[in-house]
N, C-alpha and C positions, 0 to 999 in steps of 0.2 A: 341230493334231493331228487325227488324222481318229477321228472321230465313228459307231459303228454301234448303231441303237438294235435292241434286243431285247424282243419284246414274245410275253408267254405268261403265260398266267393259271395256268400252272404254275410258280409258285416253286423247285421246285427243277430244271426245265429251265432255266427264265432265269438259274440261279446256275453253273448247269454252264456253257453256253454262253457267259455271259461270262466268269469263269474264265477258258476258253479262250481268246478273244477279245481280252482283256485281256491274256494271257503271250505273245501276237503282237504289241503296242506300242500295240495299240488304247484309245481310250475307248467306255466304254459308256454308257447309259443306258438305261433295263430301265421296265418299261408292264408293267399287268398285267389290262387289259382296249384295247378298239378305241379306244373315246376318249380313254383316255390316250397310246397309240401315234399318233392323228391331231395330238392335242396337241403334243405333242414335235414334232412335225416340224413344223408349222406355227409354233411359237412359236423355234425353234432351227434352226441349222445337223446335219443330218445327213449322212452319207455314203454311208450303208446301212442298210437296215432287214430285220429277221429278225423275220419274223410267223409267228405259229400263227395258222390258219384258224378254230380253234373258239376264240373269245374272247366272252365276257359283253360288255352294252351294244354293240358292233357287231363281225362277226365281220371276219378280215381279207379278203374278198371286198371289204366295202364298205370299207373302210380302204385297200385298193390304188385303188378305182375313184374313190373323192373324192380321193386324193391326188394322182393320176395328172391330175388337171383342171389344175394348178400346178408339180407336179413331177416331174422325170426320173430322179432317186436309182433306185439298181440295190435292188429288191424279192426275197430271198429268201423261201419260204414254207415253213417248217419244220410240221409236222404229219402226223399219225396217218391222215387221209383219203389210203388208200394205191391207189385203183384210177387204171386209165388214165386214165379219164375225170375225175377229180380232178386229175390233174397237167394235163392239158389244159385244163381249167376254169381252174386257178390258171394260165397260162399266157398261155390269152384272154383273163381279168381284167386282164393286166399283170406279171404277175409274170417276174422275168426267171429265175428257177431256183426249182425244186424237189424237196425232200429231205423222205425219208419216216420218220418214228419208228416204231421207235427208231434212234437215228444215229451213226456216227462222229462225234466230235467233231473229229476230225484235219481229216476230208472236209470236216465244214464249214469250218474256217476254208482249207481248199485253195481251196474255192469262193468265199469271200467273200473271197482274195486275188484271183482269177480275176476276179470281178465287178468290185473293184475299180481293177483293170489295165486293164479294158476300158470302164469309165466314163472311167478318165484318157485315153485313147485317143483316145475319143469326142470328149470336152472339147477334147482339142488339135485332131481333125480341126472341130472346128466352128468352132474359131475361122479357120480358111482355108475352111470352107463344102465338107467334104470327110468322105467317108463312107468308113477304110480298112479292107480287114478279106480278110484270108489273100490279100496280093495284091492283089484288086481296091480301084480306086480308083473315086470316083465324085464328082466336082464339080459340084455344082448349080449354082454360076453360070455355069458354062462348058456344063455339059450335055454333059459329056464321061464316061465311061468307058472305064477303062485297066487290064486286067489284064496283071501282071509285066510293069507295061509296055508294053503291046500297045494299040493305041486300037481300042476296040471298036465297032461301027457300028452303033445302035440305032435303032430308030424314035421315033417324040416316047409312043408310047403303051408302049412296052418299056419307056422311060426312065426313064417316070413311075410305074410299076408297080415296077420296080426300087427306087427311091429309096425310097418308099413303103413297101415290105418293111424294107431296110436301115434305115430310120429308125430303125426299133421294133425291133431284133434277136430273135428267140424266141418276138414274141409272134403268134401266130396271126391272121390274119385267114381273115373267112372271103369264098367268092367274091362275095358281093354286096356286103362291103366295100369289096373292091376295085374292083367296079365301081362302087361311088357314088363314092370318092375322083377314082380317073383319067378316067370321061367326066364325072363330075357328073351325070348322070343319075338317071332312079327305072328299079328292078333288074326285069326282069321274064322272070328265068328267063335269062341272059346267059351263062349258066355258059360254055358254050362258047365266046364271047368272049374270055371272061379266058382259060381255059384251052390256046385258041390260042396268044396273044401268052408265055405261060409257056413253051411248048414252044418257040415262038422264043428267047425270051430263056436257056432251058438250052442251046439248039443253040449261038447264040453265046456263050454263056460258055465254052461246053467241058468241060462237067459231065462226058461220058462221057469225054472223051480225057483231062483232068486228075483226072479222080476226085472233083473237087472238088463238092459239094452247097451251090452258096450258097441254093438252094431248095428247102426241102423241102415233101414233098406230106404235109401231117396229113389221114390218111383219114376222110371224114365229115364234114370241118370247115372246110378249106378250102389255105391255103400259110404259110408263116412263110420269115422267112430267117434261115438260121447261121450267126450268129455267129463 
């Protein structure tokens, strides 16, 4: 049975949410500080986890960032810290979606059907070494991609930047991450680097003809890809 732990030092959010959560066919199990929530998942099979940011003993910033050293489990971040700059923060830390209180309860378990469609997804393409997602394919051993089909013709450093994004779905990198990852290099103002091989890599995906955004540009901060 699949497993979503919920973790909020509010008692009666954590009873609403799972509620909900539970009359979808779900099991829960419910935390009500950070290190109970790091507990659980390290000690148990999880599915998904639904954290509040503002938790007693560790908040979930650092609760996504040590879990995230082990585990790939799809992170929602439910919480009251409602400015841009907070969903982008929860975002960079790893979080794969975020929802701002007060909340539908509907929306969330929409979401955390959503998340978990695309975790199983994941799973299956990993096990052929394959990244699929609106179309685009992307096989690492082959060092091939193919959107609807089409073999696309990258360079080794489009490739690698590609993969790289897709890996992490959502979560933000920013441009010197990306430049440590693909040359291995130390970052020394490259921006423009990166920011070429992007511009190639949208022109060949066909962002503006398809409408598609498998890149998007977070201002400030650096690229993510969608999911």
């Amino acid at each position: 049975m699949t497993t979503i732990l919920v973790a909020d030092d509010d008692s009666a959010i954590a009873d609403l949410v799972t509620l909900h959560i539970e009359k979808e066919g779900y099991q829960t199990i419910k935390a009500f500080n950070g290190i109970e929530a790091l507990k659980a998942i390290q000690s148990q099979h999880i599915d998904l986890a639904i954290l509040d940011i503002m938790m007693p003993e560790m908040d979930g910033y650092e609760v996504v960032k040590k879990l995230r050293e082990q585990h790939h489990l799809p992170v929602i971040f439910l919480s009251a810290k409602a400015s841009d700059l907070d969903k982008i923060t929860g975002l960079v830390m790893g979080a794969d979606d975020y929802m701002v209180k007060p909340f539908n309860p509907m929306e969330l378990v929409a979401r955390v059907n959503a998340q978990l469609r695309r975790s199983k997804l994941i799973d299956q393409s990993m096990e052929k070494n394959e990244i699929v997602s609106g179309g685009l394919v992307i096989n690492s051993d082959e060092r091939t991609v193919k959107l609807y089909g089409e073999l696309i013709e990258l360079t080794p450093k489009e490739f690698d930047i590609l993969y790289l994004l897709a890996s992490y779905p959502n979560k933000v990198f920013s441009t010197e991450n990306i430049f440590r990852n693909v040359w291995g290099e130390s970052y020394f103002g490259n921006s423009n680097t990166v920011m070429v091989h992007i511009r190639g890599l949208r022109k060949k995906l066909k962002e503006v003809e398809n409408k598609n955004k498998f890149i998007a540009t977070v201002w400030g901060i650096g690229y993510k890809f969608n999911a």
